[in-house]
C-alpha angles and dihedrals in degrees: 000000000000136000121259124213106200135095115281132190112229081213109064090039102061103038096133093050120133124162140149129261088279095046091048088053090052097042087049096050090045090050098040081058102048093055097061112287104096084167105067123103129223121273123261125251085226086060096047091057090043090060089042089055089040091050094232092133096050126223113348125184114248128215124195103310091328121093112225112213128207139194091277092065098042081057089061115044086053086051093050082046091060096040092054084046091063099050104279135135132236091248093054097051087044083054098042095044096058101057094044133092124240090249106053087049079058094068098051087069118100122229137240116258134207124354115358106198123235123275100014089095123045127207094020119209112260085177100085101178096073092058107133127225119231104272111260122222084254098065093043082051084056095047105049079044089054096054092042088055094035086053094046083054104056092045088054089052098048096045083053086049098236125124114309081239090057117203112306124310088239086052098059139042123214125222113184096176082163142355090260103039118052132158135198119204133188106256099224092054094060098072090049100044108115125211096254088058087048093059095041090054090049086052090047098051095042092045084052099052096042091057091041094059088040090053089041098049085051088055098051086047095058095061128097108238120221115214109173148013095276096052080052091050094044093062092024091107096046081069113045098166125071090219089060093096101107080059098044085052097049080064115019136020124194119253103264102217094044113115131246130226127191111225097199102259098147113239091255093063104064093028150060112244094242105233082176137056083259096082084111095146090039090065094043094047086053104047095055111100117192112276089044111138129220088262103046090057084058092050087056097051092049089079092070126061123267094021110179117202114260089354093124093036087056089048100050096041086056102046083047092245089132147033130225112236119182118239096250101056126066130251114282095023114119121276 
């Protein structure tokens, strides 16, 4: 067997590659290796585990009690490697990996370069014009513009209730002014819109908005705010479920500036250990720290998508994971 001095994608030549955890972790690190960076390290089998909770490596087939890994996988955990490597988070490339197509994660993968020696790579390629060239920061730039626009997207149609896909992409326009105003328009429409339908629009949207905060401030207005512990304690029996907080906040909110206080209920008490990506509140409940406000709490579970206002605060307060302080005293003064 000789050597080949051309440009290969890892990809094409490992399609039939399965392995176990520890196996993954070895091919990533060789790989990694052989595409320029002689100085990174194997993965661990710890974050391996982590991106496999996360979801970031897709379905694998599972044996007994061991994961079997494939070259998707491989593919992707490569992919995620790159993307961290260009400033994203792990959020973003979870996000970004599961509305896009095999194909297009394979050409986030960079290349090997130079001389390959023989035997590290099986079945290799003898089709070279589909060889790949290493991803430039401009294509990672278009794809994470792609999955913020693609996410945009989905949100606009499910808040119009139509399918999460939409009508083809050569059907609508999309129109993000802000993150939190975006507007999709049928294509064929914009080069026969008029002035005058401009401005009334303009007056349509704004009138709208303006109603919908009003509606929205009377109904704040209309619930009961609950301040303390013993306000807590006062309406607690009217919701004996945790998972009665869409009710509670049809009638009540918590007071956002009042103070939170752990009690000492360990974690596992109140939660279920995540074994998924989908351990969303663990990672809240254990990032509050006492003296958090209510707001603060929300903040955290921004980060994490479908937040509901005061939903983990109402949880925590009814599996006894929390305390209500009132906004006045200080953390760890009686309530």
């Amino acid at each position: 067997m000789t050597s080949i001095d051309v440009m290969i994608p890892i990809t094409s030549t490992l399609r039939l590659w399965t392995g176990n955890i520890d196996e993954l972790a070895k091919k990533v690190g060789e790989l990694t290796r052989l595409t320029g960076q002689p100085e990174a390290e194997a993965p661990t089998i710890r974050l391996v585990r982590d991106y496999v909770q996360r979801g970031l490596l897709g379905p694998m087939v599972r044996t007994g009690k061991e994961l079997i890994f494939n070259h998707d996988n491989l593919v992707r955990f490569l992919a995620t490697r790159t993307l961290l490597q260009n400033g994203w988070t792990l959020h973003m490339i979870a996000l970004h990996l599961s509305q896009t197509s095999m194909q297009d994660i394979e050409h986030l993968i960079p290349t090997l370069e130079g001389t390959i020696p023989p035997g590290i790579l099986d079945d290799r390629p003898e089709d070279t014009s589909r060889l790949q060239t290493r991803p430039s920061s401009t294509s990672l730039r278009l794809a994470a513009a792609r999955a913020t626009n693609k996410t945009g997207l989905r949100r606009a149609m499910r808040n119009l209730h139509l399918p999460a896909e939409g009508p083809a992409t050569d059907e609508v326009m999309f129109v993000r002014f802000t993150d939190w105003f975006q507007v999709l328009i049928r294509s064929e429409r914009i080069s026969s819109i008029t002035p005058e339908e401009a401005q009334e629009l303009g007056k349509a949207v704004t009138i709208t908005l303006l109603n919908l905060a009003s509606k929205m401030e009377s109904n704040s207005c209309s619930k009961q705010i609950v301040r303390n512990q013993q306000d807590w304690e006062t309406i607690r029996c009217r919701f004996p479920n945790a998972s009665d907080y869409r009710r509670f906040r049809s009638e009540y909110f918590f007071d956002p500036t009042a103070k939170l206080r752990k009690t000492g209920v360990p974690l596992e008490g109140v939660l279920r250990r995540p074994t998924q990506s989908s351990g969303a509140r663990w990672k809240i409940f254990e990032s509050i720290a006492n003296g958090m406000s209510v707001e603060e709490v929300f903040q955290l579970a921004q980060a994490y998508p479908g937040a509901e206002l005061d939903a983990d605060v109402f949880i925590a307060l009814h599996k006894g994971f929390l305390k209500l302080v009132e906004s006045a005293r200080l953390p760890g003064t009686a309530t």
